[in-house]
Backbone as CSV, one residue per row, in Angstrom:
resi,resn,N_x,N_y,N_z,CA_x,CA_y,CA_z,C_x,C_y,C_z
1,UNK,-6.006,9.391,12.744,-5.957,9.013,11.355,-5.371,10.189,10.571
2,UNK,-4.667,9.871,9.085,-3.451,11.017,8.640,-4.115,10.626,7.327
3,UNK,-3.838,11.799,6.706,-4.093,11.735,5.233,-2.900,12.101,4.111
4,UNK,-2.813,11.819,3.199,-1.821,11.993,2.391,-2.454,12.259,0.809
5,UNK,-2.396,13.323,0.039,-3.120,13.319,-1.064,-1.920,13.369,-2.162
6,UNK,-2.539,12.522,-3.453,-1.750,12.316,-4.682,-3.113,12.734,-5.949
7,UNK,-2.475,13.527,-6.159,-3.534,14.113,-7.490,-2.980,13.579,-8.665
8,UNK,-3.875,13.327,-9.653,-3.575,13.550,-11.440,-4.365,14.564,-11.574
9,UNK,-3.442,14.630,-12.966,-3.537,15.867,-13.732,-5.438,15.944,-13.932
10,UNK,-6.008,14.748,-14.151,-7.370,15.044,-15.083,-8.550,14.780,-13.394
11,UNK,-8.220,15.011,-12.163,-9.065,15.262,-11.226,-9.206,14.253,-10.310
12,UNK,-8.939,12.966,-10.887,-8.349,11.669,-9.771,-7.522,12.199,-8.596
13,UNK,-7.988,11.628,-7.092,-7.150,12.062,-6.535,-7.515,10.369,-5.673
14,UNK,-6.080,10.148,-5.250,-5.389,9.070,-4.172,-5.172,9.368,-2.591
15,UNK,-5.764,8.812,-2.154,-5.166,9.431,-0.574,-4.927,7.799,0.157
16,UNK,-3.472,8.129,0.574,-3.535,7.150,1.246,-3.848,7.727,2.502
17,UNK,-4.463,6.722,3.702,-4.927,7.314,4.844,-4.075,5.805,5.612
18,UNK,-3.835,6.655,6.704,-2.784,5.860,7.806,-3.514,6.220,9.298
19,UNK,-4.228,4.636,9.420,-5.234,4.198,10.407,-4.304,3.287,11.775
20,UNK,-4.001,4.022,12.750,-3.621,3.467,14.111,-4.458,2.479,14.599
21,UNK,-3.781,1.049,14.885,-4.421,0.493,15.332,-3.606,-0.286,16.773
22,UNK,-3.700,-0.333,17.686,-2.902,-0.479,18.710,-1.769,-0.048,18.541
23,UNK,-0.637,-1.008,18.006,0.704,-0.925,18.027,1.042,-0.614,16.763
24,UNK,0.497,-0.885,15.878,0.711,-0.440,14.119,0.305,-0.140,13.775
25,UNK,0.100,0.555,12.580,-0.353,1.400,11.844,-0.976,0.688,10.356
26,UNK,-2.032,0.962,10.220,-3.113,0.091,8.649,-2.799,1.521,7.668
27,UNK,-2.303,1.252,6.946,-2.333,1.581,5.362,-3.010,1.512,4.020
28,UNK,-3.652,2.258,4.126,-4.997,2.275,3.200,-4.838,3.157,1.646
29,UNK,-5.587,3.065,0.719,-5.422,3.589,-0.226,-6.707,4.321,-1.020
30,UNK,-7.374,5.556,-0.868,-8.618,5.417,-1.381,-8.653,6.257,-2.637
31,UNK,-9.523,5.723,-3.373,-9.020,6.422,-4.945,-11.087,6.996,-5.306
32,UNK,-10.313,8.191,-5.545,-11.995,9.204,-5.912,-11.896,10.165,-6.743
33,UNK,-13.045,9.887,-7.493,-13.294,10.579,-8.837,-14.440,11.849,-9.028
34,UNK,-14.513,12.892,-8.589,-15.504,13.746,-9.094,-16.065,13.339,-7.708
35,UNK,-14.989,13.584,-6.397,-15.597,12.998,-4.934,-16.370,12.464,-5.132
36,UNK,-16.479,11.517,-5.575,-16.995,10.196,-5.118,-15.687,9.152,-5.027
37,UNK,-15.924,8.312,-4.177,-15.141,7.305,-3.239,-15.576,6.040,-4.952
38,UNK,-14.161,5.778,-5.253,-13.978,4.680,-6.531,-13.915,3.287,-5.412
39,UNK,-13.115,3.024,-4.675,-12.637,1.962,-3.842,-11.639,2.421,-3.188
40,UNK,-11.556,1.483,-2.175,-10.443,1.658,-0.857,-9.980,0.339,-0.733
41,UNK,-8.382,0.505,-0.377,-7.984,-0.392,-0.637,-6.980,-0.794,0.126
42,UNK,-6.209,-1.858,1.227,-5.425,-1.890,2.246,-4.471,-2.239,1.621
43,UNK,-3.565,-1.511,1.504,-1.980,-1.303,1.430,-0.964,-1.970,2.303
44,UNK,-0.926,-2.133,3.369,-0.027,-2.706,4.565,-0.289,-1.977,5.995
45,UNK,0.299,-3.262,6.891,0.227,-2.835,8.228,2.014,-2.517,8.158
46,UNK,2.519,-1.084,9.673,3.655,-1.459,9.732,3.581,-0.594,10.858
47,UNK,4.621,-0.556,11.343,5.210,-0.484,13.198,5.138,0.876,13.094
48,UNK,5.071,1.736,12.138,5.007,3.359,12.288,4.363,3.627,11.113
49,UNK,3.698,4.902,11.651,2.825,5.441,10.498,3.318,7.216,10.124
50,UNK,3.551,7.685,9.058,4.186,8.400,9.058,4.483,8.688,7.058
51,UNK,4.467,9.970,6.195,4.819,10.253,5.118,6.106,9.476,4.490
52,UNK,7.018,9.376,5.127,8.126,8.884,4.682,8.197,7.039,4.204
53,UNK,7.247,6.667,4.960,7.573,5.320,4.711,7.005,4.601,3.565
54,UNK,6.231,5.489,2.533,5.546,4.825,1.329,6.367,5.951,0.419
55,UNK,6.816,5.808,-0.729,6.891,6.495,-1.918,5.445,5.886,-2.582
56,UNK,4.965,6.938,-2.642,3.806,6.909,-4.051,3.786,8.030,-5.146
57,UNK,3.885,7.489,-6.254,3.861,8.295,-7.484,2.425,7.615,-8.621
58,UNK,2.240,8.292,-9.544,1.767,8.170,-10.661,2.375,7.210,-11.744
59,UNK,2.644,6.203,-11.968,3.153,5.513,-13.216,2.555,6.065,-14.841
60,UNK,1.259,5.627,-14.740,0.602,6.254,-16.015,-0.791,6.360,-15.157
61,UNK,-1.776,7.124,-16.389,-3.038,7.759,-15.990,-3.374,6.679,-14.951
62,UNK,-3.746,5.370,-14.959,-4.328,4.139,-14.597,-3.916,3.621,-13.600
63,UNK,-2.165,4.037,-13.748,-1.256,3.086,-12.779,-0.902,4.055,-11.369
64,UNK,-0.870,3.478,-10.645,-0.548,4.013,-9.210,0.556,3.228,-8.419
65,UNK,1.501,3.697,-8.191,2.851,3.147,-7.802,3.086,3.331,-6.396
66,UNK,2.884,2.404,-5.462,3.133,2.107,-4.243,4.825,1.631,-3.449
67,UNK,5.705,2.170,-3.252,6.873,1.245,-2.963,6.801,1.878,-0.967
68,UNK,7.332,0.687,-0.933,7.388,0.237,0.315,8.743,-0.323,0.677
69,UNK,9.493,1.202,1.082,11.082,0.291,1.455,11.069,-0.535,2.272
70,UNK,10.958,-0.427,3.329,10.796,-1.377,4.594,10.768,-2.251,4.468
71,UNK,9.514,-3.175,3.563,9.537,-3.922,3.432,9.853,-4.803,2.023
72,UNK,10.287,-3.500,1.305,11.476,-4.015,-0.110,10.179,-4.645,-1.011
73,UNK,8.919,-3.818,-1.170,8.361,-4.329,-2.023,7.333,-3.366,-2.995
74,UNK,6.679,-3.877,-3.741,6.254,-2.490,-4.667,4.486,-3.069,-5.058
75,UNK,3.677,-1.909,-4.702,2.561,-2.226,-4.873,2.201,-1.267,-6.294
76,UNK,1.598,-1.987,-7.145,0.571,-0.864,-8.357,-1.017,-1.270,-8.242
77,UNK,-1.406,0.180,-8.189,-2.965,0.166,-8.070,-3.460,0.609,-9.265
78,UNK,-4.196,-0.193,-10.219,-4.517,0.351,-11.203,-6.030,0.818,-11.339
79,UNK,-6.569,1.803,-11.152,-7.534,2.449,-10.601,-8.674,2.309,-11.826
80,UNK,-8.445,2.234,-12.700,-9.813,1.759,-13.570,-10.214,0.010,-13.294
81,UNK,-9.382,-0.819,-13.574,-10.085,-1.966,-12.932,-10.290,-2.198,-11.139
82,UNK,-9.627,-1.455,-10.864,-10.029,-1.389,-9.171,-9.008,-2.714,-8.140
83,UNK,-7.985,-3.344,-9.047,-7.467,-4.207,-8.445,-5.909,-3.355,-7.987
84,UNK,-5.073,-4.471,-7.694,-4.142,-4.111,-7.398,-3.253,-5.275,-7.759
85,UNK,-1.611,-5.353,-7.751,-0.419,-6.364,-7.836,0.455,-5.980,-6.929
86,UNK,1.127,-6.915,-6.443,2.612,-7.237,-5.333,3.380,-7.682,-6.133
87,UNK,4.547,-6.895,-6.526,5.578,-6.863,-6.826,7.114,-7.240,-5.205
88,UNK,7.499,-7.822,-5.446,8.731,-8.082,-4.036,9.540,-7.681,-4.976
89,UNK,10.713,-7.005,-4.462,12.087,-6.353,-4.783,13.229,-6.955,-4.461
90,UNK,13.141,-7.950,-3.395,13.720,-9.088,-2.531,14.080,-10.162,-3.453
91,UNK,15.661,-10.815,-2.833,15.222,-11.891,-2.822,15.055,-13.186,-2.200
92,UNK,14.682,-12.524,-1.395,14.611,-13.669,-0.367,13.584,-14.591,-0.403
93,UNK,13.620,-15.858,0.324,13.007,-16.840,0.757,11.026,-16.350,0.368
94,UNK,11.746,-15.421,1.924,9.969,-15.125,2.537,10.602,-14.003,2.465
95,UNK,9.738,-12.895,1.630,9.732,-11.619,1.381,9.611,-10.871,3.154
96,UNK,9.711,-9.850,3.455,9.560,-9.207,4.168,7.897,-9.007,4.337
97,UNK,7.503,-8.510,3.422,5.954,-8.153,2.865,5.279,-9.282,3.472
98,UNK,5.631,-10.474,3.149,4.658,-11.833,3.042,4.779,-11.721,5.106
99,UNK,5.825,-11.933,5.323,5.982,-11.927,6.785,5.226,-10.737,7.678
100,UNK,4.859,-9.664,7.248,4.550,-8.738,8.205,3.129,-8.925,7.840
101,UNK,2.290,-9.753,6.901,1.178,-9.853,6.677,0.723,-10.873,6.801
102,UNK,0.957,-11.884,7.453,0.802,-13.397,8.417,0.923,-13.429,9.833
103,UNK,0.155,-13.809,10.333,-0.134,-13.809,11.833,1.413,-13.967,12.790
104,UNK,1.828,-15.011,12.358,3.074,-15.781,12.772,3.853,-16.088,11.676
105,UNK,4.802,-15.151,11.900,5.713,-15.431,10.884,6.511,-16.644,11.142
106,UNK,6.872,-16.902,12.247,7.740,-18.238,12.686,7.079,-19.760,11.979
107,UNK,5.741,-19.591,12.053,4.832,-20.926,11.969,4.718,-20.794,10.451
108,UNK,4.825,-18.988,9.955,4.643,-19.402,7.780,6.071,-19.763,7.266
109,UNK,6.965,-19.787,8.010,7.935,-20.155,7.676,8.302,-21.774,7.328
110,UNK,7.868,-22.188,8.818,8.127,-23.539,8.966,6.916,-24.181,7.787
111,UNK,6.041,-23.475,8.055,5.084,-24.736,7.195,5.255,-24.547,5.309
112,UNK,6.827,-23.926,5.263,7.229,-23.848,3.453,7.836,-25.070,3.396
């Protein structure tokens, strides 16, 4: 397991943590305040785990900016309500995103 830390300025800190799991890699997001653990939060599975494959930045105090080339899509974590949004960058059909996060992509296809 790998850690990756994203600080703000006022003591928030983000870590995404990149969890091996057989063949891919789980993408996690955990957001903590005054160490204590706010929520954790799964980001994506993908075929390698590794710094390069997420850009994460700061948007504003709240906002947390996830992009995900690979799969051409953009996550924001907004850390006071504790949720998150999927943004696709695509335009395709079936996003990349939607496909690597369905069992069978062949069978979510057919059944559009």
């Amino acid at each position: 397991m790998r850690n990756f830390c994203i600080k703000r300025p006022d003591g928030v800190l983000a870590r995404i943590v990149v969890h091996p799991t057989g063949a891919v890699f789980d993408h996690y997001v955990i957001v903590e305040e005054a160490d204590v653990v706010k929520f954790k939060l799964w980001v994506c599975t993908l075929e390698e785990g590794g710094p390069g494959l997420l850009k994460v930045r700061w948007k504003t105090n709240n906002e947390l900016i996830i992009r995900i080339p690979s799969q051409q899509s953009e996550i924001s974590v907004y850390v006071n309500e504790c949720r998150a949004t999927v943004r696709q960058l695509t335009r395709h059909f079936i996003s990349p995103f939607e496909l690597s996060s369905r069992r069978d992509p062949v069978d979510a296809y057919l059944a559009m």
